[in-house]
Phi, psi and omega in degrees: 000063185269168193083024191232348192254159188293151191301104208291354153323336213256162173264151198330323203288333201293301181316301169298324170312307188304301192313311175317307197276306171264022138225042163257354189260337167287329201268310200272308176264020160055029165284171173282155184308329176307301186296316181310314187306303199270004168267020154276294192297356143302308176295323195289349198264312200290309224266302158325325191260349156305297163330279178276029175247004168111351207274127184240025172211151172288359158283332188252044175266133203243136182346316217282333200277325168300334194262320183269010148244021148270355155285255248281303172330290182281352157253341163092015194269349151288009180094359166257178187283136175263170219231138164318157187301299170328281195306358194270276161356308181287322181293311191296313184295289172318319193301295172310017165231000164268345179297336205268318183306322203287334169306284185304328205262355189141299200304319166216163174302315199193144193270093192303336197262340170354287194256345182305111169270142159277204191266140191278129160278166195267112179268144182273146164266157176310161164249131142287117178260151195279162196303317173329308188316296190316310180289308186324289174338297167300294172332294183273021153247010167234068170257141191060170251236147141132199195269327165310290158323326184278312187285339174270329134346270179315341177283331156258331145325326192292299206289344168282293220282351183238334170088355178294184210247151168287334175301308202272000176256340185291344201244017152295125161268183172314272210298016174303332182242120177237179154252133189275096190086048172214133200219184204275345168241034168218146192303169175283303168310311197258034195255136166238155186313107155236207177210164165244110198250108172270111191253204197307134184065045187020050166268119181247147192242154142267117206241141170315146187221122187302194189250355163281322187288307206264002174267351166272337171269339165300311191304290165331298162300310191276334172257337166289263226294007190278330218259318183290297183277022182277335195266027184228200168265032167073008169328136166294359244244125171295295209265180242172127123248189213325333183257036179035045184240160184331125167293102163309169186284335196268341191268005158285289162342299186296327218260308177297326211286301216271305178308309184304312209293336192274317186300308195106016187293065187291339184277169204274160196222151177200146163010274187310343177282031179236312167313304182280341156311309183286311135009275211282346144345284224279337203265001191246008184261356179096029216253122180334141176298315179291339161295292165344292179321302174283000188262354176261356167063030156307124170305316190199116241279349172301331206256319179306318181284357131351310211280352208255298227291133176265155210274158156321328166307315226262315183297324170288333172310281198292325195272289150356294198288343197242306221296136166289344161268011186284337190239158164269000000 
């Protein structure tokens, strides 16, 4: 394992646990040379600063001495870059997972890194484009005549109008989409339009499908896709491309790309910004969080409520607008 060992400055007691722990971790736990590398240069940063607290063995490393190099991580007081709360985290995971070998193997009583938490990071909010963005967007994936146009039109109408992962509307067959409250003596029109979506851990959910959505997937099956699936074997698979076979997820992509770019869209837009429009949309429409949680097929209502917090735009919007002392 050369290139794996710790820095020899640190002292001898520091050094073999360390020499150990990566190379149990390339020999035992098959990591890459890459990965061993950047857990050396974590430890070796880590193992310095052990030093110069006086520490020569992995016994006498103490709770206090771990919590006080996560300071020095974010702030950088050993002369090294300090580092954002993520890489703090990443640096923090190694030191804790050599403190646990040193446990298991003997080497100590207790594990000093335990209770050491890294620093809470700053959750991002999703991006979302405004409901204008949204209609532009649609508008410029069924531009001009034919069969490409009608199916990528529906295709992003599908993904907005349903809130799916692009893996779970690119993997829809036909019969996948039905109607709800329709019997043999009621019309398809006064019916309304759904899908069956299989999402994570093959949990299917059943979803509402707009009146936008489903007059662009009508235009498609009956004028796209017949067109499409003369050139294939006969697949169930609802979206189709030219060789009339399932539409991958990366040529979905190309099918969003192209349409922002003709819409004018400049900032970047990808699929999940269409999952997350529909989120932050329905919920800025009065729409229950939990209803939401189920129509995005979230496990738990925690990861839906991202979608609630309001941006600094939206607050300053709302201040201006009500406080009697906001404007001059």
């Amino acid at each position: 394992m050369s290139g794996t060992a710790p820095d020899p400055e640190t002292a001898p007691g520091l050094q073999a646990p360390m020499r150990d722990y990566l190379a149990h971790l390339g020999v035992e736990r098959g990591l890459s040379g890459n990965t061993v590398a950047a857990y050396r240069r974590d430890l070796t940063r880590y193992a310095r600063h052990l030093a110069a607290l006086g520490r020569t063995g992995v016994d006498g490393v103490a709770e206090a001495d771990v919590a006080a190099y996560v300071s020095v991580l974010r702030q950088g007081s050993d002369g090294g870059t300090p580092l954002s709360p993520s890489s703090t985290a990443r640096a923090l995971a190694a030191v804790r997972g050599w403190h646990r070998f040193a446990q298991a193997e003997g080497l100590t009583d207790a594990d000093p890194s335990a209770d050491v938490h890294a620093p809470q990071q700053l959750r991002r909010l999703p991006h979302a484009l405004s409901v204008d963005d949204v209609a532009r967007l649609l508008d410029a994936a069924g531009t001009g005549e034919g069969s490409l146009p009608r199916r990528d039109r529906a295709l992003l109408e599908l993904l907005y109008s349903t809130g799916g992962r692009i893996s779970e509307v690119v993997g829809l067959d036909v019969d996948a989409v039905g109607w709800l409250g329709r019997d043999d003596d009621t019309d398809e029109t006064s019916a309304h339009a759904v899908v069956r979506l299989l999402g994570k851990g093959s949990k299917e959910r059943v979803v509402p499908v707009g009146s936008y959505a489903r007059a662009a997937l009508d235009a498609y099956l009956v004028r796209g896709r017949p067109s499409l699936a003369a050139g294939g074997r006969g697949t169930p698979a609802l979206f189709l491309n030219t060789r009339g076979a399932r539409l991958s997820r990366q040529s979905a992509w190309a099918v969003l790309r192209q349409a922002a770019e003709r819409a004018g869209i400049a900032e970047p837009v990808s699929p999940h910004t269409l999952r997350h429009s529909f989120a932050t949309h329905l919920l800025a429409g009065g729409a229950d969080v939990r209803v939401v949680q189920e129509l995005l097929g979230h496990a738990s209502v925690t990861t839906t409520q991202i979608y609630t917090m309001v941006t600094p735009e939206a607050l300053r919007e709302v201040y201006a607008a009500t406080h009697p002392r906001a404007l001059g």
